[in-house]
C-alpha positions in Angstrom: 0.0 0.0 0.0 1.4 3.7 -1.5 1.1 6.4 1.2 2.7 8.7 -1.5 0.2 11.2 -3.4 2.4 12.5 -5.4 3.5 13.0 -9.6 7.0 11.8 -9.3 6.1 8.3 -6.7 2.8 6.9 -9.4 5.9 7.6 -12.1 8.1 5.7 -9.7 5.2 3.3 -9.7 4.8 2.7 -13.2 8.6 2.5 -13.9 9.2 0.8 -16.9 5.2 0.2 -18.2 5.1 4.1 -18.7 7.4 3.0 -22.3 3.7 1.4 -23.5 1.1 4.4 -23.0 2.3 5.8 -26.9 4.0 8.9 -25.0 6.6 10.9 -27.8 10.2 10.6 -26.6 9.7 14.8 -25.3 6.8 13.7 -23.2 9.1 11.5 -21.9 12.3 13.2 -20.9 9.7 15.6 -19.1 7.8 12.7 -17.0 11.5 11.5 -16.1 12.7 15.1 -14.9 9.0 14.8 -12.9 10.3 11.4 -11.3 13.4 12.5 -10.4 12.8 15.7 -8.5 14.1 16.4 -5.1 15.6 13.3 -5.3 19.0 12.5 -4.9 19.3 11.0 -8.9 19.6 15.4 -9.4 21.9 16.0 -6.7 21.6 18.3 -3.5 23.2 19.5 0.0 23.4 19.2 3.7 22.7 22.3 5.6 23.2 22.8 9.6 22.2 25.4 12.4 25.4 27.3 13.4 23.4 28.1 16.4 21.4 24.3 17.1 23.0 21.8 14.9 19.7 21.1 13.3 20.8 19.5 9.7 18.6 19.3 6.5 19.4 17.8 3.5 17.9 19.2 0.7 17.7 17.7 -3.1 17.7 19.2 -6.0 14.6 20.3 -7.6 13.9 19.5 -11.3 12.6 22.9 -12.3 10.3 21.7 -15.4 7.6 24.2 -15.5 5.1 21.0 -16.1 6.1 20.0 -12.3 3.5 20.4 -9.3 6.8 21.2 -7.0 8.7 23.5 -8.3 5.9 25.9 -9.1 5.8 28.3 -6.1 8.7 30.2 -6.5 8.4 31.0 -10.2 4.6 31.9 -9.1 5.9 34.2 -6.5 8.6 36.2 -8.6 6.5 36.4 -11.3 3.4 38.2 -8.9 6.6 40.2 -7.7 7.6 41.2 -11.5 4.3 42.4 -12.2 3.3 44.8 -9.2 5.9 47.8 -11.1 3.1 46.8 -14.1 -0.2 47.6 -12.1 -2.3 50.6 -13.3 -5.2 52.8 -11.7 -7.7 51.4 -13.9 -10.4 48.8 -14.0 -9.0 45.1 -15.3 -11.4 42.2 -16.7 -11.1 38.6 -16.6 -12.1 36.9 -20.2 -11.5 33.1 -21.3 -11.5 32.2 -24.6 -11.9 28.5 -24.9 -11.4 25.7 -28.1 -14.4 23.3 -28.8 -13.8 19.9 -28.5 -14.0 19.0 -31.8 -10.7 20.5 -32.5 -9.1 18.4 -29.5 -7.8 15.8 -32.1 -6.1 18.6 -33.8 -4.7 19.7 -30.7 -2.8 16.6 -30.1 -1.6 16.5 -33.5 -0.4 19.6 -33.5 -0.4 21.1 -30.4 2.2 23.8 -30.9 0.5 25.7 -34.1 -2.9 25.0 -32.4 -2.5 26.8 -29.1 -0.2 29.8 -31.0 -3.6 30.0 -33.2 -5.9 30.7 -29.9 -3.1 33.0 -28.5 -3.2 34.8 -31.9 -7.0 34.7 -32.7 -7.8 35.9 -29.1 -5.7 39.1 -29.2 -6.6 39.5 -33.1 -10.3 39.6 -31.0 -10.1 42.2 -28.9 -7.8 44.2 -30.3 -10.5 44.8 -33.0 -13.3 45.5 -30.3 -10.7 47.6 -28.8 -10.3 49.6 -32.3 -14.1 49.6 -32.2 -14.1 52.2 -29.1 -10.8 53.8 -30.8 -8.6 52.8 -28.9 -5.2 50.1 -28.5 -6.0 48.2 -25.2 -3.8 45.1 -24.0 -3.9 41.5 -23.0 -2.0 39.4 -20.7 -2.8 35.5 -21.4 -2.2 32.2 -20.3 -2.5 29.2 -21.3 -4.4 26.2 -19.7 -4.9 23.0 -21.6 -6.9 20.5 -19.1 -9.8 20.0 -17.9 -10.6 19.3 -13.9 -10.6 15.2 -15.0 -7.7 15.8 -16.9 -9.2 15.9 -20.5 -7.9 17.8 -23.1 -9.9 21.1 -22.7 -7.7 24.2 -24.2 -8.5 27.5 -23.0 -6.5 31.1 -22.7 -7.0 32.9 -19.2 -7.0 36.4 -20.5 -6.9 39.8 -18.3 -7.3 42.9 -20.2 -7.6 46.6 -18.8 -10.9 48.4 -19.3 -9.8 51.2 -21.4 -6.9 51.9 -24.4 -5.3 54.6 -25.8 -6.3 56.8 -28.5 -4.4 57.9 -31.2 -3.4 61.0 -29.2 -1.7 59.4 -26.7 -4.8 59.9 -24.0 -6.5 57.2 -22.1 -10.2 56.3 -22.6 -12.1 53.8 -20.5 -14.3 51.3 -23.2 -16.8 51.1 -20.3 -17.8 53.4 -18.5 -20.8 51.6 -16.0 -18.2 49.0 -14.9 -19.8 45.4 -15.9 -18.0 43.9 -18.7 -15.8 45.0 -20.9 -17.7 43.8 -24.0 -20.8 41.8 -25.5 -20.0 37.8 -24.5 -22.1 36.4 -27.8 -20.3 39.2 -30.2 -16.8 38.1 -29.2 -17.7 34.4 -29.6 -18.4 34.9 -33.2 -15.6 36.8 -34.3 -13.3 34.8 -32.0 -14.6 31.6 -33.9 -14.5 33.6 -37.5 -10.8 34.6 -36.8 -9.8 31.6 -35.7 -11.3 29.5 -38.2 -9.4 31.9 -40.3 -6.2 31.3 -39.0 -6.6 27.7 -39.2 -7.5 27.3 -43.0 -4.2 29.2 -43.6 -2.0 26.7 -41.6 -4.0 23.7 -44.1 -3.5 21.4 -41.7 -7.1 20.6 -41.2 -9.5 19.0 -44.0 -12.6 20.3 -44.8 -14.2 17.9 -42.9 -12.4 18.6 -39.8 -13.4 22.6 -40.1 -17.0 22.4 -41.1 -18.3 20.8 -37.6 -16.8 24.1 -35.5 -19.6 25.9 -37.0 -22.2 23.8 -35.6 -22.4 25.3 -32.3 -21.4 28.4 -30.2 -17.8 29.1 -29.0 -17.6 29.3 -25.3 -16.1 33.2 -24.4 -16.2 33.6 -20.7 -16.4 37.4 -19.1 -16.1 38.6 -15.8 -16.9 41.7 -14.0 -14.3 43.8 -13.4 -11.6 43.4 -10.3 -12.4 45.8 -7.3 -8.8 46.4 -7.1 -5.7 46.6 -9.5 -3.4 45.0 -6.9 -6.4 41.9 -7.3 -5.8 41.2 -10.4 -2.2 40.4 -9.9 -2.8 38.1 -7.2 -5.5 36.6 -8.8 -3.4 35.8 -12.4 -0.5 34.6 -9.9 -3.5 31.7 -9.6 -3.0 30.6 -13.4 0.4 31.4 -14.7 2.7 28.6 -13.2 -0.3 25.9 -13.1 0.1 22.4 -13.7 -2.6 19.9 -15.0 -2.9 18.6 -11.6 -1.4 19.6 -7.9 -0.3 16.6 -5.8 -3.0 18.0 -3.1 -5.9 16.7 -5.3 -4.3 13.3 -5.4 -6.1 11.0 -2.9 -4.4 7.6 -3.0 -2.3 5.6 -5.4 -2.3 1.5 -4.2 -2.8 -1.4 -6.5 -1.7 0.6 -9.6 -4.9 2.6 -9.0 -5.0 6.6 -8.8 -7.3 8.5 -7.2 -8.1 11.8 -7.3 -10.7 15.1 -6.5 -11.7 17.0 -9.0 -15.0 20.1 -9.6 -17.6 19.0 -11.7 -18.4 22.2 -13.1 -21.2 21.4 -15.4 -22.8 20.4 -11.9 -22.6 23.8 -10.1 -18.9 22.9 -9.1 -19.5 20.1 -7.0 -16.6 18.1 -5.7 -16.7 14.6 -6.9 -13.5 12.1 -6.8 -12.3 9.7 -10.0 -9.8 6.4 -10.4 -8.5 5.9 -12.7 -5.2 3.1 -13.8 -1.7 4.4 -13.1 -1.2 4.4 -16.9 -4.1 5.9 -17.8 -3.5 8.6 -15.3 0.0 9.3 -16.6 -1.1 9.2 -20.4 -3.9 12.3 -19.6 -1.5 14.3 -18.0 0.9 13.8 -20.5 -1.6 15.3 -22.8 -0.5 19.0 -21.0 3.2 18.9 -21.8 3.2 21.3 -23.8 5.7 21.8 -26.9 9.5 22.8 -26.2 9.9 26.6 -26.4 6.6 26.9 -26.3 5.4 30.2 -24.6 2.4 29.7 -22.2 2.4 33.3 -21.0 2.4 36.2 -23.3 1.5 39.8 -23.4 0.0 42.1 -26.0 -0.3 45.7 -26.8 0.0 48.6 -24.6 1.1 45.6 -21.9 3.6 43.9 -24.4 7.3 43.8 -23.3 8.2 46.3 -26.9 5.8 49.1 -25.6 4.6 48.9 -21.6 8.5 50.8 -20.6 6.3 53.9 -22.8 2.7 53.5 -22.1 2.6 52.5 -18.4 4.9 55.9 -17.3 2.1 57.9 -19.9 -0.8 56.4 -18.3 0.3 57.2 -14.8 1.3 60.3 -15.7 -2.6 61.2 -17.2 -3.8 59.8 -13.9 -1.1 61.4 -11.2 -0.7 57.9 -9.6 3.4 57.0 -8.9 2.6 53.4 -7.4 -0.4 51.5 -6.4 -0.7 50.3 -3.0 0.0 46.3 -3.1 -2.2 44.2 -0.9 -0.9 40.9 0.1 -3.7 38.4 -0.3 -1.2 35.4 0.1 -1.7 34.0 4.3 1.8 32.1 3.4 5.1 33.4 3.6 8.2 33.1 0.8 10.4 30.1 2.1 13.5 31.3 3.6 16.5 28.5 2.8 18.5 30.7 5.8 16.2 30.1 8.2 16.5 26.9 10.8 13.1 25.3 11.2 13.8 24.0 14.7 15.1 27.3 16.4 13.7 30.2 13.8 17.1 32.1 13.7 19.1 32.6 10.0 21.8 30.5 10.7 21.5 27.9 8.6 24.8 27.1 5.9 25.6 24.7 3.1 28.3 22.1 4.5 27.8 19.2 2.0 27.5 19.3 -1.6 25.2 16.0 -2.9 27.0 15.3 -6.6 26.4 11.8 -6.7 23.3 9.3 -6.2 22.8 8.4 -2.3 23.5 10.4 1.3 26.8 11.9 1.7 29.4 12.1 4.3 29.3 15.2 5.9 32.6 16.7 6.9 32.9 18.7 10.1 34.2 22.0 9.3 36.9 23.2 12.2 34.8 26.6 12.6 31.2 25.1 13.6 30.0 25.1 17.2 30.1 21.6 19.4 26.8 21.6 19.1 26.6 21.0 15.7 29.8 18.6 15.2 27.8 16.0 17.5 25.2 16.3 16.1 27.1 15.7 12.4 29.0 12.9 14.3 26.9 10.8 16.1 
């Protein structure tokens, strides 16, 4: 029986049956990074308390951006990175999602798929944005699964109520404060872009691009945040996401997973699933996305080639330096320094892990008795 609910021990599990699921050899190399993190296969050190002797030894982290560990720092230094970004404006949440029937697509080509929705999403609203006469901005982010793990690709999208106009001068688009703009308009030209973009590529047969005309794409809207320092905090939810957080998997015994998951078509009830180890593996393999690929971009006045010039002109039209940040996080950054058995910043690296297995730790001349029999003994 497995008391381990994590990625890395069910691909410890499946060891060498994980070669028969059909996974390509880049799915692969990632699942193995995934396996081996924190581990000592990647290395590591031994750290001690100058002032208890407490000693932790720490492995090395894989840092694959498709890992459920190694998420929180990038998550935290990217919410830190975007607080000099914030402006004293309204911001709206809008998804754009892909119908199913292009899911098979999606795995064939997953790379000029999603860079299609990123494309066809901005293409969207920049053109609604030109509507009110003005050049507004996106930032967007890529999720590809669904709570059970299907294949369900959608673009988390936040985009600031307002542009600017060809003079330089910002406009708000609305100016009651719902929603930005009509849900059922920018379905159908999201879908009429799209579809666009995708007969170009020629990648899809007739037969594949008639049936996404049978029904309604889904575009979701929000109302707007009640405070720009929200919205930050809130995206910080979606950027470094993974298919699945090790705190939604249950159990793993008898080659069995089992997991929570929302069943949103039922008012988001909670609802739990098993499914076989290999199964398991094979539909979260389905959100490893391409190499290189970029799962968080930014667009217009928020793109990385203009926001050093608009942000400084926006704030200076509204006399606002700095918004005030409001820490919605109840946890604290981890601190490697500090000792967790007496709270003080003493800890320091006196082992270096280079090889598979624990080391022997050498007793440095300059560390307290405390520590040395504690090393020793």
């Amino acid at each position: 029986m497995r008391t381990e609910t994590g990625i890395d021990s069910i691909l410890r599990g499946i060891g060498q049956r994980i070669e028969n699921i059909g996974l390509n050899g880049y799915q692969l190399r990632t699942l193995s990074a995934l396996r081996k993190c924190r581990t000592a296969e990647l290395g590591g050190h031994v750290d001690a308390c100058t002032e208890c002797g407490t000693i932790r030894v720490s492995y090395n982290s894989c840092r694959n951006r498709h890992c459920p560990q190694c998420q929180g720092n990038k998550r935290e230094e990217w919410i830190q990175a975007r607080h000099s970004e914030l402006l004293p404006i309204p911001y709206f949440h809008v998804v754009f999602t892909l119908p199913e029937e292009l899911n098979a697509l999606c795995m064939r080509n997953p790379g000029t798929l999603y860079g299609l929705l990123f494309k066809s999403a901005w293409e969207t609203l920049r053109l609604f944005g030109r509507n009110k006469h003005v050049t507004t901005g996106m930032i967007a982010v890529l999720h590809t699964w669904g709570q059970n793990l299907s294949l369900h690709p959608h673009l988390h999208c936040i985009v600031p109520g307002g542009g600017l106009d060809k003079n330089g001068k910002w406009k708000n688009i609305r100016v009651d404060g719902k929603f930005l703009f009509p849900v059922k308009a920018l379905s159908k030209v999201f879908r009429a872009k799209y579809v666009a973009l995708l007969r170009e590529t020629e990648i899809a047969s007739q037969g594949e691009i008639k049936p996404l005309f049978s029904k309604s794409w889904v575009v979701y809207a929000k109302r707007p945040f009640c405070h720009p320092a929200h919205v930050v905090e809130y995206l910080g939810r979606y950027t470094h996401k993974v298919a699945i957080s090790n705190s939604r998997i249950m159990s793993y015994e008898n080659n069995k997973v089992k997991f929570s998951y929302k069943d949103y078509r039922n008012a988001g009830s909670k609802k739990e699933m098993e499914l076989e180890d290999t199964e398991f593996i094979r539909r979260f393999a389905l959100h490893v996305l391409p190499s290189g690929f970029v799962r968080i971009r930014h667009y217009g006045i928020l793109s990385s080639t203009s926001k050093n010039r608009t942000l400084p002109l926006i704030r200076e039209q509204f006399e606002v330096k700095d918004i005030c940040f409001i820490d919605l996080r109840k946890t604290k950054p981890f601190d490697p320094k500090v000792c967790p058995c007496c709270g003080k910043p003493s800890m320091i690296t006196i082992e270096t892990i280079t090889v598979r297995g624990p080391p022997k730790p050498a007793v440095g001349k300059l560390m307290p008795e405390t520590m040395k029999q504690n090393l020793t003994s």
